[in-house]
N, C-alpha and C positions, 0 to 999 in steps of 0.2 A: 470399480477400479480398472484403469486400463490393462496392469497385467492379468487379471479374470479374465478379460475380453478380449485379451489377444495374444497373450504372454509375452510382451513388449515388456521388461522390465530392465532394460539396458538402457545405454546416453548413447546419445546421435549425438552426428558431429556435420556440420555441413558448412561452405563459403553464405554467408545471408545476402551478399551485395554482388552484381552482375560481374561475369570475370572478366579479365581485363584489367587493363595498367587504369589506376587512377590516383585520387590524392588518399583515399581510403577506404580499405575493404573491412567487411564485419565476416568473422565467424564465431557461427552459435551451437552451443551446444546446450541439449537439454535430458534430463534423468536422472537418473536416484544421484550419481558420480559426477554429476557436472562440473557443478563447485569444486568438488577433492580434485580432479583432473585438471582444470584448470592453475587451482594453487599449488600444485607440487610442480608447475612447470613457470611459477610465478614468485620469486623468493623476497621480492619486496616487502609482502604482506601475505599475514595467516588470513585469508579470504574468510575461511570457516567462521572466523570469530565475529566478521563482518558484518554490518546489518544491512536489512534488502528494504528498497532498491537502493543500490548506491553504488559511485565511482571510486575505479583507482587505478592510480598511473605506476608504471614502472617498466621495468625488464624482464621481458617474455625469456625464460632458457629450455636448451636440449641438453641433452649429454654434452655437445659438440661446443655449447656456451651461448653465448645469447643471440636470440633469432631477429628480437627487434622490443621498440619500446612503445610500449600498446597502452591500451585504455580498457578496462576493465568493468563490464556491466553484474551487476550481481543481481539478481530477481527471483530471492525463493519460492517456493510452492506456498500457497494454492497462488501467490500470486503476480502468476508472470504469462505470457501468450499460452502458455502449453498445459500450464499447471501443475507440472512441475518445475525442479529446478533449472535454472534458465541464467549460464556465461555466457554474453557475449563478447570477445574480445577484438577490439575496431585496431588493426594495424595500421603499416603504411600499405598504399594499391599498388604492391607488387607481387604476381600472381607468385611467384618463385618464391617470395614469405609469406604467402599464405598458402602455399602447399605443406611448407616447413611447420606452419602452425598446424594446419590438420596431420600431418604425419606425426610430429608428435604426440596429441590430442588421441591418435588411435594407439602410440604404442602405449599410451599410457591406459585402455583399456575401453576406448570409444569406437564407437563403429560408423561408416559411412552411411549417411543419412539416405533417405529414400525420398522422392520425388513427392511433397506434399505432408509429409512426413510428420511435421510439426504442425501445422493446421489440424492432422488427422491425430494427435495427440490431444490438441485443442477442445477437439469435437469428442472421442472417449472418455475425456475428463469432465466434460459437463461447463466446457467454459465457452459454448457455442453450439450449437443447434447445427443440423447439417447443410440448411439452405443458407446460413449467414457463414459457414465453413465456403459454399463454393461462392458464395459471395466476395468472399477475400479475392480468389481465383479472377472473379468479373472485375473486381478494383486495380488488379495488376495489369488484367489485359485493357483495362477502359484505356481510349483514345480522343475520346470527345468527353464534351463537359455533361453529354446529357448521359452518357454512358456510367461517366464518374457518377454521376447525383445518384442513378437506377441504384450503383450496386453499392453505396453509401447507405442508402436506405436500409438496401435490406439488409446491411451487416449490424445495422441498427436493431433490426428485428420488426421492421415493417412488416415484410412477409410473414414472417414467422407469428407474428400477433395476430393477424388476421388467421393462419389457421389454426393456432394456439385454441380461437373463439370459437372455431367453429368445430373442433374437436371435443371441447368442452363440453358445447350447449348437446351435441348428438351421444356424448358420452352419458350425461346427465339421465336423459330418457333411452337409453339403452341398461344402468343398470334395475330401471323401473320395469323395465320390459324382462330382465333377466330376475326379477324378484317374482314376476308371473307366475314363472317357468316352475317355480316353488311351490308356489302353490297352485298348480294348475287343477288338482283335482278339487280345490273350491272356490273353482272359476268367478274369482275377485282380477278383478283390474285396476294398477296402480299407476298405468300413465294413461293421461286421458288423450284420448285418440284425436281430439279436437284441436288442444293445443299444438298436440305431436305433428300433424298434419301442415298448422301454420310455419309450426319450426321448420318442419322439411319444403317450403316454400321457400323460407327466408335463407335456407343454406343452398338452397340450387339458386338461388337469385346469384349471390354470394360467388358462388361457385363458377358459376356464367359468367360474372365479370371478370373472375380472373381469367379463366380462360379464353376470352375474347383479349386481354391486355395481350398477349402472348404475340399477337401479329405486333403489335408496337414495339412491344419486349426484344421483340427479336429482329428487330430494325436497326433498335437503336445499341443494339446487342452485338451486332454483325455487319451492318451497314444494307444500304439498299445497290441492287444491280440494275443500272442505267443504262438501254442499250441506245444509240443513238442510230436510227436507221433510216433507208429514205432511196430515193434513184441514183445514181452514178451521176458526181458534180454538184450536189445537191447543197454541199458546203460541210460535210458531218465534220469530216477533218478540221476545217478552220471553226467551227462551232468547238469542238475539243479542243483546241489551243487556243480559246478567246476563253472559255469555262477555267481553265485551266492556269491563263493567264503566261503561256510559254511554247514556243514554238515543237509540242511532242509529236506530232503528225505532218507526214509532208504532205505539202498544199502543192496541188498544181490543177490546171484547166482541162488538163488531160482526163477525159471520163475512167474510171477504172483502175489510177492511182493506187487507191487501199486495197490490197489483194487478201490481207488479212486482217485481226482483230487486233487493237491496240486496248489494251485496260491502264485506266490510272486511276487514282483517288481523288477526292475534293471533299473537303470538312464544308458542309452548308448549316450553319447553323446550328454546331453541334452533332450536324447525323452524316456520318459517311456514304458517301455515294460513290460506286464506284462505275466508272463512265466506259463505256465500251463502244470506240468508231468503230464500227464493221464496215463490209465491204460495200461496194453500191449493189441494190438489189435489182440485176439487168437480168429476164430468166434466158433471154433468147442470145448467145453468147456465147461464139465460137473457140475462148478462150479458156484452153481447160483449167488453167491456174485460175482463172477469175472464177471460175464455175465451183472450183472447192471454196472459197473467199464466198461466193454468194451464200452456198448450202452452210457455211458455219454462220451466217448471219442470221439465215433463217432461223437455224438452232436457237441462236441467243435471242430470236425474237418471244420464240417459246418459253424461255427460261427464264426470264430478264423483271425483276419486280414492276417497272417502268418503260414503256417504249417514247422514247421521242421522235416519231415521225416526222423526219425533216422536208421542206421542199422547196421550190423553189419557186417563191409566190408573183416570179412574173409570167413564167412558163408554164405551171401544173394549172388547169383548170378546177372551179369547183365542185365537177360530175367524177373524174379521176377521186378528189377530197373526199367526197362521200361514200363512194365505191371503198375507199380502203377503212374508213371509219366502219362502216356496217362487217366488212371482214374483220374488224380486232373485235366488233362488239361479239361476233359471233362464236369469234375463239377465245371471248373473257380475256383477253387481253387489258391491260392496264396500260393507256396511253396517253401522251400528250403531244397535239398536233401545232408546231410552230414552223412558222410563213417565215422563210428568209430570202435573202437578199432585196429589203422593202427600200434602201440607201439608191435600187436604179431606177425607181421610178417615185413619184410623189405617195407620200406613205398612205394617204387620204385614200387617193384611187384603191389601194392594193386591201386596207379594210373593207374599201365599200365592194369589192370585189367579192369577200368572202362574208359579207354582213350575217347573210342564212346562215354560218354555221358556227353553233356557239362554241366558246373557249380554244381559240383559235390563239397561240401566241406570237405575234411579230417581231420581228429582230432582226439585227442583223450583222449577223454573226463577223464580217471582215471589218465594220467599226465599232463594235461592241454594243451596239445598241437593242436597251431593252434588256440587257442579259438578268437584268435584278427583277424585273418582271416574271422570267422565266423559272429563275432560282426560286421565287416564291410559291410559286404554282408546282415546282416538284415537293417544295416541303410539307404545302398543305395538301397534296396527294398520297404524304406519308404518313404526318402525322394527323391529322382530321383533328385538329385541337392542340391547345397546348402539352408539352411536357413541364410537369410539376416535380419539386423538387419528393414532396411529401404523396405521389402518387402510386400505387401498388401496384409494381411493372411485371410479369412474369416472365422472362429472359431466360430461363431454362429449360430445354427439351422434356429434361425427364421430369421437372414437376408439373410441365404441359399435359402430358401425355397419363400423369399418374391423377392428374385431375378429373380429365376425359373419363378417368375410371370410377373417382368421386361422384360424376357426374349421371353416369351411369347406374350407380349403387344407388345413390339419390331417387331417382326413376322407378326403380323395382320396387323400393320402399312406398314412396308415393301408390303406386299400384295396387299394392299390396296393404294397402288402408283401405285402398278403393275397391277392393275385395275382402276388404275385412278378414284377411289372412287371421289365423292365429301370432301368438306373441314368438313362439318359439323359429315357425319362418319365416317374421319379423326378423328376427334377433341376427338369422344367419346373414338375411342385407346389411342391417348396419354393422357387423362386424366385418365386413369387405368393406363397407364407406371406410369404417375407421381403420381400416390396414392400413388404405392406400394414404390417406392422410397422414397417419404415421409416418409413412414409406419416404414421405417428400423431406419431413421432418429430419427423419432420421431414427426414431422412437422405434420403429420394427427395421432392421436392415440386417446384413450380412459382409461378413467379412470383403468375399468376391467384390459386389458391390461397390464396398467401401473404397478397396484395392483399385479397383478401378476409375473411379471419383478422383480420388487423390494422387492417381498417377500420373493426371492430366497437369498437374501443379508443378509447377519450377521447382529444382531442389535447394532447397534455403529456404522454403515458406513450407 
């Protein structure tokens, strides 16, 4: 029960819909009081007597007379978001009557909800798992459609099935291995080492795949950072306002224009990109403003998921091209080298120019040409395959990292067949597998933890 586990046995009270003037705001209130609190300050109808879920209209009052004429959710326990009892009451969207609705809500014995508050009620009641808990969290902040599908999924319990199975199968031969330990002095063995060995094949396989999604996961999680970089006049600027499709960057002939970095966004297909003109990369350049404008370019070159190496494919030679290719390859740089301004000379010339070097992309960026050639070459940079709606995305740091630990448990265990360990310091690796499993879960956790999790959450969910 949540009060055991936390001593949460109060009603929260919180605005559910973003503040701000609108046609209509919801405030929710959920706990033992919800109901009673709600109907003593609703004289149209005895709520209590009510059945759930169900509507009702009427006149909201305070001491002072009535606040306004609201709509009435009722959703008793177990079955409503939190699992407990669950008023919502939808006014009109005016923040000053719905201050009025929560101050009375509290004098009547409810307390101000906490940041996540309700989800994390959700997840002690047993009506969600903690990865489909911060899944809510991914559904709120989703921005793109492939963002939505990820965290749809796993509030479904995508994620959560997959490691549901894979706690399972290792719990299965851990209590065989922990029935050993019982009998150890008539060294009988009841999990066979043979099959155990293929299981722990099949969950590091398993396990590898989630954590390899985790680079996608968190693409499509956070978006990709696109630096666009290249010599002074190169076009970066008018490439950012062709991508862009709006004049964000000033264009001029003048070398050295950008002194600093401009960021904006672009939805490609579902994945956020976010585009960064920096300054032209001149090193020898008596300009001290431009010299700080070069060195923040460099940075983002460093830092940037994507480089798009601009240049200027009537001018840069393809000994210059190769020189800087062999420098990204060397820095593990992630780049993509596009030939612009091909619109002043015949386009034919300017390919057969660069024939030798492959995935070269042409454009040209001041009459928009080729740009959807470009677009497509950044996506499948990103995503190496499609996104599926039904595919196991792992978007979260901390089940990234608590996997890394699965993965690792996994390992020693393997090992530890191959030395034919005993059962008992068998036993000690997979109960670290199965912690950290847990840990993603939610099955082993901690208050702090929790507290921290669910802080991150908007207050109303």
């Amino acid at each position: 029960m949540l009060s055991k586990l936390s001593g949460w046995d109060d009603t929260i009270v919180a605005l559910a819909t973003p503040p701000g003037i609108g046609a209509i705001g919801v405030i929710r209130l959920s706990g033992p009081k919800a109901i009673e609190i709600v109907n003593s300050l609703f004289p149209s109808r005895d709520l209590m007597k009510q059945t759930s879920p169900s509507l009702h209209v009427g006149f909201l009052k305070n001491a002072e007379g009535v606040i306004d004429e609201v709509v009435i959710s009722l959703f008793k326990s177990p079955k409503s978001y939190t699992g407990e009892d669950v008023a919502e009451i939808s006014a009109h969207g005016s923040p000053f009557i719905h201050q009025q609705i929560i101050d009375a809500c509290i004098s009547k014995g409810a307390r101000l909800a906490k940041p996540g508050e309700y989800t994390q009620r959700a997840f002690l009641n047993g009506k969600m798992d903690l990865t489909q808990a911060e899944a809510v969290a991914d559904l709120i902040a989703s921005n793109t459609s492939a963002s939505q599908k990820t965290a749809l999924h796993n509030i479904r319990g995508g994620f959560s099935e997959k490691l549901k199975e894979l706690r399972e199968q290792l719990i299965k031969f851990s209590a065989l291995i922990e029935l050993e330990l019982d009998f150890s002095q008539e060294d009988v063995e009841f999990a066979n080492r043979k099959q155990f060995y293929k299981l722990i094949n099949e969950l590091t396989e398993s396990t590898h795949q989630l954590i390899s999604s985790f680079r996608l996961g968190n693409v499509i999680k956070n978006g990709v950072s696109v630096a666009i970089v290249g010599k002074p006049n190169a076009g970066k600027s008018t490439l950012l306002n062709a991508l862009l499709n709006e004049n964000r960057a000033i264009v001029s002939e003048i070398a050295g224009t950008t002194r600093d970095t401009i960021e904006e966004i672009i939805n490609i297909d579902g994945i956020l990109f976010r585009l960064i003109d920096t300054a032209g990369i001149r090193l020898h350049t008596h300009d001290s403003i431009e010299k700080v404008g070069v060195e923040r370019s460099l940075e983002k070159i460093r830092t940037a998921d994507i480089v798009l190496y601009l240049f200027d494919a009537v001018e840069l030679s393809v000994a210059d091209i190769i020189k800087q290719i062999e420098d990204f390859k060397k820095k593990q740089i992630n780049f993509i080298f596009v030939a612009n301004k091909i619109d002043q000379v015949e386009e034919e010339k300017i390919r057969d120019k660069f024939s030798s070097l492959e995935h070269v992309v042409f454009i040209s960026a001041k009459l928009h040409q080729h740009l959807e050639v470009l677009k497509e070459r950044m996506i499948d940079m990103v995503l190496q395959g499609e996104v599926q709606s039904e595919n196991i995305l792992v978007t979260n740091a901390r089940h990234f990292h608590a996997l890394k630990e699965v993965e690792k448990s996994l390992t020693d265990i393997k090992n530890g067949l191959d030395k034919k360990l005993s059962g008992d310091l068998l036993a000690l690796d997979i109960r670290r597998c199965l912690y950290y499993l847990g840990e993603i879960t939610g099955e082993i956790t901690n208050e702090d933890q929790l507290d921290y999790i669910f802080s991150k959450f908007c207050i109303g969910k």
